[in-house]
Structures are given as C-alpha cells and as structure tokens.
C-alpha positions as CSV (number, residue, x, y, z in Angstrom):
1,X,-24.7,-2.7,-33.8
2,X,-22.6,-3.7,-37.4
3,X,-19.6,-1.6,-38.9
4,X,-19.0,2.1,-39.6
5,X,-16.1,0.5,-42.2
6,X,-16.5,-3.7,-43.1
7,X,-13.3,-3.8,-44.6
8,X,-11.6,-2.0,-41.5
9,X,-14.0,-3.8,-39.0
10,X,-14.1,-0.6,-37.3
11,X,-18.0,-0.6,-35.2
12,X,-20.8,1.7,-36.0
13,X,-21.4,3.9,-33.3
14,X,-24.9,5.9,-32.3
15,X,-23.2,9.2,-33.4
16,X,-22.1,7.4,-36.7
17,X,-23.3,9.5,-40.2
18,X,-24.4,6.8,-43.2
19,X,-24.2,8.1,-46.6
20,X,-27.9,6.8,-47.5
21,X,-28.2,9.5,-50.8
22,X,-31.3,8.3,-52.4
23,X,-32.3,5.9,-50.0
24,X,-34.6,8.3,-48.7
25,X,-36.9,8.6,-51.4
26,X,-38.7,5.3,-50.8
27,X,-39.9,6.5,-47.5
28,X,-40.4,10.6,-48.4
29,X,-42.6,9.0,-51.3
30,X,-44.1,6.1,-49.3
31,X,-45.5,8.9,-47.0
32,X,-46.5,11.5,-49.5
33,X,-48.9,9.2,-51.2
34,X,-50.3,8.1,-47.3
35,X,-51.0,11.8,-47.1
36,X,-52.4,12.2,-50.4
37,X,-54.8,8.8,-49.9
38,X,-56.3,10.0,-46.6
39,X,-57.0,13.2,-48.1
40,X,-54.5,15.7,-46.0
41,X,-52.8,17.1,-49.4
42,X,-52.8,17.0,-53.2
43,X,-50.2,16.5,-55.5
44,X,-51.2,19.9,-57.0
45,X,-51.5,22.2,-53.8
46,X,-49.3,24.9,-53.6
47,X,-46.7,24.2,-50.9
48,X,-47.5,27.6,-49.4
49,X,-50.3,26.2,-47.9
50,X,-47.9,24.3,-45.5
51,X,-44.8,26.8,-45.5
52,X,-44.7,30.4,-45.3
53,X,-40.9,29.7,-47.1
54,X,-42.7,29.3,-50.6
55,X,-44.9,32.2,-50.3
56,X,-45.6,34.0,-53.2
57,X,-44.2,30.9,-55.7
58,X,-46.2,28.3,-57.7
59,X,-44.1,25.7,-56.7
60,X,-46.5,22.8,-55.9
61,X,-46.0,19.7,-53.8
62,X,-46.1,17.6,-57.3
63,X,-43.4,19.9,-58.7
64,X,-41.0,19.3,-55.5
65,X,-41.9,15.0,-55.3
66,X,-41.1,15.2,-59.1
67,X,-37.6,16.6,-58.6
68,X,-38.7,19.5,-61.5
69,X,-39.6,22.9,-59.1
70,X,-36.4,23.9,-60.0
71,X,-36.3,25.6,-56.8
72,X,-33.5,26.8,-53.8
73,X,-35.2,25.4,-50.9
74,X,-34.6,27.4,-47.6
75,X,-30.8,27.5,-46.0
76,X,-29.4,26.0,-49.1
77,X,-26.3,28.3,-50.8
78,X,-27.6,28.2,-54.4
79,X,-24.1,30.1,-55.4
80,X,-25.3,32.9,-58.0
81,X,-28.7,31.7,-58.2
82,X,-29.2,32.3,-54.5
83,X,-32.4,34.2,-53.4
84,X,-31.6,37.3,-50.3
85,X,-33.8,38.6,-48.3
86,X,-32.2,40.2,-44.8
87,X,-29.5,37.9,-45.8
88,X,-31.4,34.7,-45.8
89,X,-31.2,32.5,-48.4
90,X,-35.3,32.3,-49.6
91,X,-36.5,29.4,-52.1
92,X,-37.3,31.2,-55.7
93,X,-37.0,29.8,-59.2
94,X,-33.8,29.0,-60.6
95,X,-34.8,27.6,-63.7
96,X,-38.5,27.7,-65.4
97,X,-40.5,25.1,-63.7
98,X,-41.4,21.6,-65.1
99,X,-38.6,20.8,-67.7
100,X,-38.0,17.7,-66.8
C-alpha cells in the first residue's frame, strides 16, 4: 500500500489522511471543462442554478474556478467576515468580486 511517513517507514493505512493541497485542482478543473464541453454548464452561470447556498449572489461558476468570488462558501468560519443566518454560516461577499 506504500508509507504514511518514508523516512519513518511507518505503512499507509486505508484510514490514512494525505495532505494533497492543490493537487485537487487538476481533477476539479479536468471535470469542469467535461461539463462545460458536453453542454451541462457555463463558465458564466450563476451557481444558484445548482445550489440554493448561493442564492441571491452573482457569484458565478467562472468566478469560483478562477479563485476570485471572493466568497465564504457554506460551513466555512470566515472569522468577522462570516455571513449568519439561524446561526449558519451562509456564503456572501467578502471582498468585491473579480480583483484578481
């Protein structure tokens, strides 16, 4: 199965966490553009067409796969930019979109 640790030679286990960090953008993007190809979505859609959590934003699927919605997506503790509702952390704009 390979190591948790090389240097330790201590074996990976099924319940063992990888720090993959940006690894994951090869494959989010790889299937974005599938999706965008075959027609299901467009860049410029907004994403509450696909989650209620973005309703009433204009935060678009092109502004989240470009890293600049500038957004607190849903569950995530923004610290004093976070967005309440029945004490729920809700997506909302932290910063104006698309400075980047």
């Amino acid at each position: 199965m390979g190591f948790r640790d090389l240097e330790r030679r201590i074996q990976a286990t099924p319940d063992t966490v990888y720090q993959v960090a940006s690894l994951t953008k090869t494959l989010t993007s790889t299937i974005l553009m599938t999706c965008v190809e075959a027609g299901r979505l467009t860049p410029d859609d907004l994403m509450s067409k696909y989650t209620s959590s973005y309703a009433g934003t204009r935060i678009t699927v092109r502004l989240l796969f470009t890293h600049t919605a500038d957004s607190v997506p849903p569950g995530v503790d923004a610290g004093n930019n976070e967005r309440q509702a029945g004490g729920a952390v809700r997506p909302g704009l932290v910063f104006p979109m698309g400075l980047w």
